[in-house]
C-alpha positions as CSV (number, residue, x, y, z in Angstrom):
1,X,-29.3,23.1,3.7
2,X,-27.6,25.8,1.9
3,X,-26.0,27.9,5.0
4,X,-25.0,24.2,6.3
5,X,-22.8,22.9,3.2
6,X,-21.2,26.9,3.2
7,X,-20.3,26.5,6.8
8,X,-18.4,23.1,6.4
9,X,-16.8,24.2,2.9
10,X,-15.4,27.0,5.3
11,X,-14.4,25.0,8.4
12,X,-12.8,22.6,6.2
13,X,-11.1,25.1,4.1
14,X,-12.4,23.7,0.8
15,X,-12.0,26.4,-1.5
16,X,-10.3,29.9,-2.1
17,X,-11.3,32.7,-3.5
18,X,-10.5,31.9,-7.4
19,X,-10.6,28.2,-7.4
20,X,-12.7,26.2,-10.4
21,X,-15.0,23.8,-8.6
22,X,-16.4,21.3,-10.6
23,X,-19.2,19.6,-9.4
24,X,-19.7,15.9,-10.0
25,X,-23.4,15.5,-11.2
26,X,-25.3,11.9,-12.0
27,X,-28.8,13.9,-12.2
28,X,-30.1,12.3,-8.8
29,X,-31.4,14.3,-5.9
30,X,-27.9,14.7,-3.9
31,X,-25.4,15.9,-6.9
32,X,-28.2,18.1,-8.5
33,X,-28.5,19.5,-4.5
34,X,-24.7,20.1,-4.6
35,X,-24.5,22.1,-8.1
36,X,-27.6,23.8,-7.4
37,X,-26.2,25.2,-3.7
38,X,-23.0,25.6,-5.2
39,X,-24.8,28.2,-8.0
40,X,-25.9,29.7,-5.7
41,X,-23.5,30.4,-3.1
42,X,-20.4,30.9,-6.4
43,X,-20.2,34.6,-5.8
44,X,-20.4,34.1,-2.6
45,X,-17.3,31.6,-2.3
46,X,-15.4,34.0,-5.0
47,X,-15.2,30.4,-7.3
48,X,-15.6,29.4,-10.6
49,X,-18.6,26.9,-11.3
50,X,-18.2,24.0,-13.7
51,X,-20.4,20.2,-13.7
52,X,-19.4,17.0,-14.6
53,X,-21.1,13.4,-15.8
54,X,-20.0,10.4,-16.3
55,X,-22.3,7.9,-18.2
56,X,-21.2,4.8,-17.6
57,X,-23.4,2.7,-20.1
58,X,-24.7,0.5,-17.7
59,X,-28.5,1.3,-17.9
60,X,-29.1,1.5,-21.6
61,X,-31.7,4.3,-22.1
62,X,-32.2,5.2,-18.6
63,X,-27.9,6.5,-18.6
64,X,-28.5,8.1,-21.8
65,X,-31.7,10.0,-20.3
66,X,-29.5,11.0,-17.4
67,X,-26.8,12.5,-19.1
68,X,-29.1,14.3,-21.5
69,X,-30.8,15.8,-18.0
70,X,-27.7,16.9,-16.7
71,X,-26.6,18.9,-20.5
72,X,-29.8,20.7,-20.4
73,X,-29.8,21.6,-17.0
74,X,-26.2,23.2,-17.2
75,X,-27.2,24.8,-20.4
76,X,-29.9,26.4,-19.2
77,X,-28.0,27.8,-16.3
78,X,-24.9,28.6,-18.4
79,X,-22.9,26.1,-16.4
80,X,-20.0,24.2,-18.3
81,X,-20.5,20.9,-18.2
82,X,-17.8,17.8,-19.0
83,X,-19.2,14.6,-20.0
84,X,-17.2,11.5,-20.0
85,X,-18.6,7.8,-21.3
86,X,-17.3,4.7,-20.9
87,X,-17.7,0.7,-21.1
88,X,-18.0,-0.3,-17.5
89,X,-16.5,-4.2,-16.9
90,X,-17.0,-6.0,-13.7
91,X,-13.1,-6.7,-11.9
92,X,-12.0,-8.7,-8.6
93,X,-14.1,-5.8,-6.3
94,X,-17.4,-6.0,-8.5
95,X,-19.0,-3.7,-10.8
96,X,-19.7,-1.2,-8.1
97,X,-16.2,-0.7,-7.7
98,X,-15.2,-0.9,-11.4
99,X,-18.0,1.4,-12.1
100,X,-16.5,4.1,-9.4
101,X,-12.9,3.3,-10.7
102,X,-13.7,4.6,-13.9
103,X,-16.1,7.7,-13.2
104,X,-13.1,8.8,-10.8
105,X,-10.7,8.1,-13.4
106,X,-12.6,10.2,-15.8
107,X,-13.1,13.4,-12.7
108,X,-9.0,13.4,-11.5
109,X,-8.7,14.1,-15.5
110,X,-10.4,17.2,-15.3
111,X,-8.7,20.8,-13.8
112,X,-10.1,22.2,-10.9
113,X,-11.5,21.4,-7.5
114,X,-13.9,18.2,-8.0
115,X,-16.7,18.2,-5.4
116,X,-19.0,15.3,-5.1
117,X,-22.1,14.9,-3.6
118,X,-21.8,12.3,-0.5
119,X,-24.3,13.0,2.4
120,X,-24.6,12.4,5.9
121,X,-26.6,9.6,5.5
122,X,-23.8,8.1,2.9
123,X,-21.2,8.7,5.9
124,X,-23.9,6.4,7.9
125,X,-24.1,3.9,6.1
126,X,-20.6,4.1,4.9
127,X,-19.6,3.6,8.4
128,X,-21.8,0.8,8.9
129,X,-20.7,-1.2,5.8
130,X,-16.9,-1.4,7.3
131,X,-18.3,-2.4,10.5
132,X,-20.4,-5.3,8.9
133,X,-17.0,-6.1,7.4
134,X,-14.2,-6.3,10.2
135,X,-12.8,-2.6,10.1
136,X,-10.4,-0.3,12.6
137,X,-10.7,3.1,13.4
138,X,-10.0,4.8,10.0
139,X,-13.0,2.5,8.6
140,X,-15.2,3.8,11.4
141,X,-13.9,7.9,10.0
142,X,-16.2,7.1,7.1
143,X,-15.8,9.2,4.3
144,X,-13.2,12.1,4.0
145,X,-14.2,15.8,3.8
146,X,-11.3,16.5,1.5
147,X,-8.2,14.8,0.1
148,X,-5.8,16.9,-2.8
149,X,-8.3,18.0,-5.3
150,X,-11.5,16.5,-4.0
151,X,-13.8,17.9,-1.4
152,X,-17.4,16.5,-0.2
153,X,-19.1,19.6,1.1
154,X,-22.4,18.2,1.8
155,X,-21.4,15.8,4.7
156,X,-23.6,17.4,7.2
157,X,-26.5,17.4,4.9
158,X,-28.9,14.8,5.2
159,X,-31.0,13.4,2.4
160,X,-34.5,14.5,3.8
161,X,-32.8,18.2,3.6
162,X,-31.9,17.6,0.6
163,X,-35.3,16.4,-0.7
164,X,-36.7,19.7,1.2
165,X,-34.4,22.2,-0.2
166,X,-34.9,20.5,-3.9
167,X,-38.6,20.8,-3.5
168,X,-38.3,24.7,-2.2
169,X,-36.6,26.0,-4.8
170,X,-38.3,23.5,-7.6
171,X,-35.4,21.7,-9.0
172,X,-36.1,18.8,-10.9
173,X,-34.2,15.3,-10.6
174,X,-34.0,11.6,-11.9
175,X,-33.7,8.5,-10.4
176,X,-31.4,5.8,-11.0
177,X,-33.1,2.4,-11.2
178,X,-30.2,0.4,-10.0
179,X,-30.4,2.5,-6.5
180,X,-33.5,0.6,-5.8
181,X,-32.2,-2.6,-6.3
182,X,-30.9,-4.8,-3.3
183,X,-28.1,-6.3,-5.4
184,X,-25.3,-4.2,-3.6
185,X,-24.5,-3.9,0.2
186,X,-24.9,-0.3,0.2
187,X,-28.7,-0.7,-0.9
188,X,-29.4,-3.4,1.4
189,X,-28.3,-1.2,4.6
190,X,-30.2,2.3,2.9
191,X,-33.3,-0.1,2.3
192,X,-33.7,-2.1,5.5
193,X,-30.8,-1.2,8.3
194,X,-31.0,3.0,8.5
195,X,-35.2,2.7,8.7
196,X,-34.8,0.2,11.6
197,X,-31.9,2.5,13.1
198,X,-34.1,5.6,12.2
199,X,-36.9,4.3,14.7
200,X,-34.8,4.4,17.3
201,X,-33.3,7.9,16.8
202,X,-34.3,10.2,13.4
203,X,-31.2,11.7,13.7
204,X,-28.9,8.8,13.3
205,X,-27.1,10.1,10.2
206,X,-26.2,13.1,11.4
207,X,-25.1,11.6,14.7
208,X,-22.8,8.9,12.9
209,X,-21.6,11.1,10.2
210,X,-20.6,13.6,13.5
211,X,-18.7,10.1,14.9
212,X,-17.0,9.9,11.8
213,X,-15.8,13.3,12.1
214,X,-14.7,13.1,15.7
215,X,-12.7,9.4,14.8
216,X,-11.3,11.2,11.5
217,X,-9.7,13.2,14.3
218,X,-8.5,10.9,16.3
219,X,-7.0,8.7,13.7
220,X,-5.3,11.8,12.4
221,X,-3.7,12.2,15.8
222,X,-2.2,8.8,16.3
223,X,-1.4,8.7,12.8
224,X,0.9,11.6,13.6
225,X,2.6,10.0,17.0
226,X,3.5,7.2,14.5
227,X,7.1,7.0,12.5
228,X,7.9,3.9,10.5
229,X,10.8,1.7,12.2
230,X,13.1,-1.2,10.9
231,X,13.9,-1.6,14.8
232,X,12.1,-4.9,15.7
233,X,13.4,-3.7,19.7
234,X,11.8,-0.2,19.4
235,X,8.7,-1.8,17.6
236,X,7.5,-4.1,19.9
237,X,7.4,-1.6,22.6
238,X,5.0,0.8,20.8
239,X,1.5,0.6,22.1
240,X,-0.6,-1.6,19.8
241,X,-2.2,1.5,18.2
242,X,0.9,3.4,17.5
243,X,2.6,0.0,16.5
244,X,-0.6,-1.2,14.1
245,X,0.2,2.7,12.3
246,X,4.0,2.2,12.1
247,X,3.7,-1.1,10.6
248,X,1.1,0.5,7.7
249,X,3.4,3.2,7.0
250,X,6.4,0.6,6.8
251,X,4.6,-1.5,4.1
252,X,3.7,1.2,2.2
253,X,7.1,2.4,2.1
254,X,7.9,-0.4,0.5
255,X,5.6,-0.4,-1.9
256,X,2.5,-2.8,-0.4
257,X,-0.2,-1.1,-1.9
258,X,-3.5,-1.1,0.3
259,X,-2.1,-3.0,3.3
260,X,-4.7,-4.6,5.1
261,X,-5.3,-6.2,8.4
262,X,-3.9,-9.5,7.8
263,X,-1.2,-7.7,6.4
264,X,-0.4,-6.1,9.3
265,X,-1.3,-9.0,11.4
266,X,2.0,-11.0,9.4
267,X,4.3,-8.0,10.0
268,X,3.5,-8.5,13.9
269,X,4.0,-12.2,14.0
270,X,7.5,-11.2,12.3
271,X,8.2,-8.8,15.4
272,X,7.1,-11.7,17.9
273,X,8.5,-14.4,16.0
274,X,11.1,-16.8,17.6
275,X,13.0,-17.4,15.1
276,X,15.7,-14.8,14.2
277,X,15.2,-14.8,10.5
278,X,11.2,-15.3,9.9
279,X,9.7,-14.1,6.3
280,X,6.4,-13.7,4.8
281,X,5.1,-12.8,1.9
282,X,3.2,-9.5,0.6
283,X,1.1,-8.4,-2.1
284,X,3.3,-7.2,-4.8
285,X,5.4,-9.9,-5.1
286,X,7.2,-8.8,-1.6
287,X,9.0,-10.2,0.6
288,X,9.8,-8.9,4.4
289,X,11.5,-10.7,7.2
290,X,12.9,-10.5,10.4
291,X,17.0,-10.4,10.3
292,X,17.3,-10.5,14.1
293,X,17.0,-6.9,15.2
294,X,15.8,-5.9,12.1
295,X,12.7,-6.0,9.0
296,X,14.2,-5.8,5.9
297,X,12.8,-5.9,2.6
298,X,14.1,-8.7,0.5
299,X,15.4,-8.1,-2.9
300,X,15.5,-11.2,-4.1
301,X,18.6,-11.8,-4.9
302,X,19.6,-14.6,-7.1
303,X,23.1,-16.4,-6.8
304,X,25.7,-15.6,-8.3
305,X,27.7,-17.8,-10.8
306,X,29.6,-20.2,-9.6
307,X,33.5,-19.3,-10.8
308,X,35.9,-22.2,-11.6
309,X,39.6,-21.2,-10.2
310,X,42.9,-21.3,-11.7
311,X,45.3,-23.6,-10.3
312,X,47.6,-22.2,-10.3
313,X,46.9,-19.2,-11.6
314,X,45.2,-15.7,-11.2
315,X,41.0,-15.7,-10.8
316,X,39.5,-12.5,-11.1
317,X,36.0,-12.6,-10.4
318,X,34.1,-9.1,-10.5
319,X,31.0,-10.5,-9.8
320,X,31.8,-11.7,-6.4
321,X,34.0,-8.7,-5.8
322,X,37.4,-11.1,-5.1
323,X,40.6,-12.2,-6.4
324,X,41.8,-16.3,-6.2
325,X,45.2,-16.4,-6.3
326,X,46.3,-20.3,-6.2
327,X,49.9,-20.9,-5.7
328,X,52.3,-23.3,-4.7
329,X,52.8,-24.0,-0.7
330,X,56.3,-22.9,-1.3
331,X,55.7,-19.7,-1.8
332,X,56.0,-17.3,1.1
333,X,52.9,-15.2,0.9
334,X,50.0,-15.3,3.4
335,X,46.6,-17.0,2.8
336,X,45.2,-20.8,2.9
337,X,47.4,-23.8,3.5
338,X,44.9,-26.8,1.9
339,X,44.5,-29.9,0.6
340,X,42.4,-29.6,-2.8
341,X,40.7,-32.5,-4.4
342,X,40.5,-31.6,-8.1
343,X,38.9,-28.2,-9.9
344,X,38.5,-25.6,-7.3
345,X,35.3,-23.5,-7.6
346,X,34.0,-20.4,-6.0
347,X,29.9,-20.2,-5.3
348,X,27.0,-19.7,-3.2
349,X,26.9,-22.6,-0.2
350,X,24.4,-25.3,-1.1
351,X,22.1,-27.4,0.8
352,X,23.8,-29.8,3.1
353,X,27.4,-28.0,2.8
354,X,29.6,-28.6,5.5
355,X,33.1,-27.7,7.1
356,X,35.2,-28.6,10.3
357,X,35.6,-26.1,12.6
358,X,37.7,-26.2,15.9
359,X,34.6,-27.0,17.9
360,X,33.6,-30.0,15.3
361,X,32.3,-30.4,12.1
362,X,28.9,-27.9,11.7
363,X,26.6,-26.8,8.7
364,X,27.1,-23.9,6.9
365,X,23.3,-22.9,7.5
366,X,24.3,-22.8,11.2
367,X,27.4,-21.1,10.5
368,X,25.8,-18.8,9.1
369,X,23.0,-17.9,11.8
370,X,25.5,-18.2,14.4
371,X,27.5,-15.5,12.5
372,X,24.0,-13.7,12.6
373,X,24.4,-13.2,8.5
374,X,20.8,-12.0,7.1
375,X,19.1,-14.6,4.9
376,X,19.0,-12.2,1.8
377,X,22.8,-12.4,1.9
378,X,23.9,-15.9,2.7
379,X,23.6,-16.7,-1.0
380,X,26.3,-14.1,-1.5
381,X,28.8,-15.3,1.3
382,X,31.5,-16.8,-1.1
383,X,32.8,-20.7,-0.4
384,X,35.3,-22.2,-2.1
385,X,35.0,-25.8,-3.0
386,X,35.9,-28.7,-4.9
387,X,35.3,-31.9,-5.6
388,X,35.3,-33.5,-2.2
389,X,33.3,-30.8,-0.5
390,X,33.8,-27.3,1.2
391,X,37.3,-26.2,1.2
392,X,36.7,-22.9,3.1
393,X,34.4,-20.2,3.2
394,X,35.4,-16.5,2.6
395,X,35.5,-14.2,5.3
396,X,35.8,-17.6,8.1
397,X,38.3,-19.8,6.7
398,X,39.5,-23.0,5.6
399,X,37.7,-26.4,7.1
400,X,40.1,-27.8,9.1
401,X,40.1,-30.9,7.8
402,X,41.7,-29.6,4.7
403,X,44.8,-28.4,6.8
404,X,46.5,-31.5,6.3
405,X,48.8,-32.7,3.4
406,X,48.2,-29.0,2.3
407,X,48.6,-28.5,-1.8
408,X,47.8,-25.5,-2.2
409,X,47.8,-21.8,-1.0
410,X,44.8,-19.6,-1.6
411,X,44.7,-16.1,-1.0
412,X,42.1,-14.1,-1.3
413,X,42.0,-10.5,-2.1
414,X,39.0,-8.0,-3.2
415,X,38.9,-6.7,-6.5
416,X,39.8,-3.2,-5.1
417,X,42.7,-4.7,-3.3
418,X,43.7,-6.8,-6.5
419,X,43.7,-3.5,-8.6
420,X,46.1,-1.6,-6.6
């Protein structure tokens, strides 16, 4: 067992010469495998040795036994040894997960290299709990032999060479009540699925864990052939398993943490979607549509304040980024020729806004998609109204219907052009 965990620390490049590696240790057969292998092998590797335990106060005096095990052990050895505690409370995932949240949280505190003690057969039967689930090729890669400060150097080892090498060079352990249990998924496929699975072929965790290893591989290598893309055109003629990749990159880029296969599933209904400004909504409060040849991230952006104009007069309006000027139809400056019916007002457009155009009369919500103006900014688009309707929208023009028996001349400048 021993030469096997040194020859996958070194093909995976796991340590240097001068690291701190500090094992993770519950007391059970694996982790006290791990430290005990590791102790041996320290001079060896050129590293520094250290333990870790976490009690997490779920087992009364049976966690209080275990960390008491692990103290001893290290002091008898002259290993240093951390020890963390803590009040373990079930979440959304369950108390397995909250209960590996918090022993994790309480390991990334600590300096050093942190190795735990997964096995082959916990690749196994890793691998088959994702499949029982729905999962994709990263699911099927099982558990990773490194990532930043943690490494897993026993993932070639199985559990009966661990039980062998324990018993050869008579190292005690305990054993954790709750693994005996049924009450988690995990326990149900170690108790009854890998025995039946075993039948068939004894070495059936180290075959999957080496299937985990190969698909690792291979999801590395697509992984690399794939670069996150706005471009709905260049999207949808990635293959499926570049395109899947390029999608998961894109949401977490914008911040959707953990995206998921229905996740993944709405950003591709967005690519295939017929209409040309389709949105969905994504964990963290976001919100990604299709602005015809583009995904965009939504900001949210509220409207802005509706602006009541002087007439006549001067309307600065730094919000909207624009200058009213309302003047006499005498004058002979440039801009709108219209009839106004009462208080002119600048803001967003509103349901059921309309305004005559030369080819008839037509929404300003098919204005707008005609003009091919993303949804996230058609609340900004600024129209000028009053008290009969639409006068004009900024950036278009006037309705025609307000040409007549004109009143009034509006033209509109930016703010930068109004300061100069």
């Amino acid at each position: 067992m021993r030469n096997k965990l040194l020859a996958f620390v070194r093909q995976q490049k796991m340590v240097k010469p001068g690291d701190t590696v500090i094992c993770a240790v519950s007391g059970g057969a694996d982790s006290m495998a791990l430290l005990w292998a590791m102790y041996q092998l320290k001079d060896q590797l050129g590293i520094s040795l250290e333990a870790a335990h976490f009690n997490h106060n779920l087992r009364g005096a049976e966690s209080d036994r275990d960390e008491a095990f692990v103290r001893e052990f290290c002091k008898t050895h002259g290993i240093a040894c951390y020890v963390g505690r803590g009040e373990v409370i079930s979440g959304e995932k369950g108390l397995e997960a909250a209960a590996r949240e918090a022993r994790y949280g309480f390991l990334q505190s600590l300096p050093g290299i942190i190795a735990t003690a997964h096995t082959a057969d916990d690749n196994a039967e890793t691998m088959l709990m994702h499949l029982v689930r729905g999962t994709g090729l990263k699911g099927l890669g099982g558990i990773t032999p490194k990532t930043d400060r943690l490494i897993r150097p026993m993932l070639t080892v199985t559990r009966q060479e661990i039980v062998a090498f324990l018993a050869s060079q008579n190292i005690s352990y305990v054993t954790d009540s709750s693994n005996e249990t049924d009450d988690f998924l995990r326990n149900r496929i170690r108790h009854h699925v890998m025995p039946l699975l075993k039948q068939e072929n004894p070495s059936l965790a180290e075959n999957l864990s080496a299937t985990a290893m190969s698909l690792r591989q291979d999801e590395a290598a697509l992984d690399r052939l794939a670069e996150p893309t706005c471009d709905v055109e260049t999207l949808l003629h990635l293959p499926p398993a570049i395109q899947s990749r390029a999608l998961t990159k894109l949401l977490l880029s914008w911040g959707v943490p953990e995206p998921e296969a229905g996740h993944i599933e709405l950003l591709r209904k967005l690519l295939y979607s017929e209409s040309p400004s389709a949105g969905g909504d994504f964990p963290g409060n976001i919100r990604i549509a299709r602005q015809y040849g583009k995904l965009v991230k939504l900001e949210g952006e509220a409207e802005l304040p509706e602006a009541v104009l002087q007439n006549p007069g001067i309307t600065h309006i730094p919000q909207w980024g624009v200058c009213i000027i309302c003047t006499d139809i005498m004058g002979n400056g440039g801009g709108w020729k219209v009839h106004a019916k009462g208080t002119l007002v600048l803001r967003s457009r509103r349901e059921g806004d309309v305004m005559v155009l030369p080819g008839g009369k037509k929404s300003l919500k098919k204005l707008f998609i005609d003009r091919k103006i993303p949804v996230s900014q058609r609340s900004r688009v600024p129209v000028i109204a009053d008290e009969g309707g639409v006068v004009g929208v900024v950036g278009i023009g006037p309705s025609r219907d307000r040409l007549e028996n004109a009143n009034v001349c509006i033209k509109i400048e930016t703010s930068a052009e109004a300061d100069e």
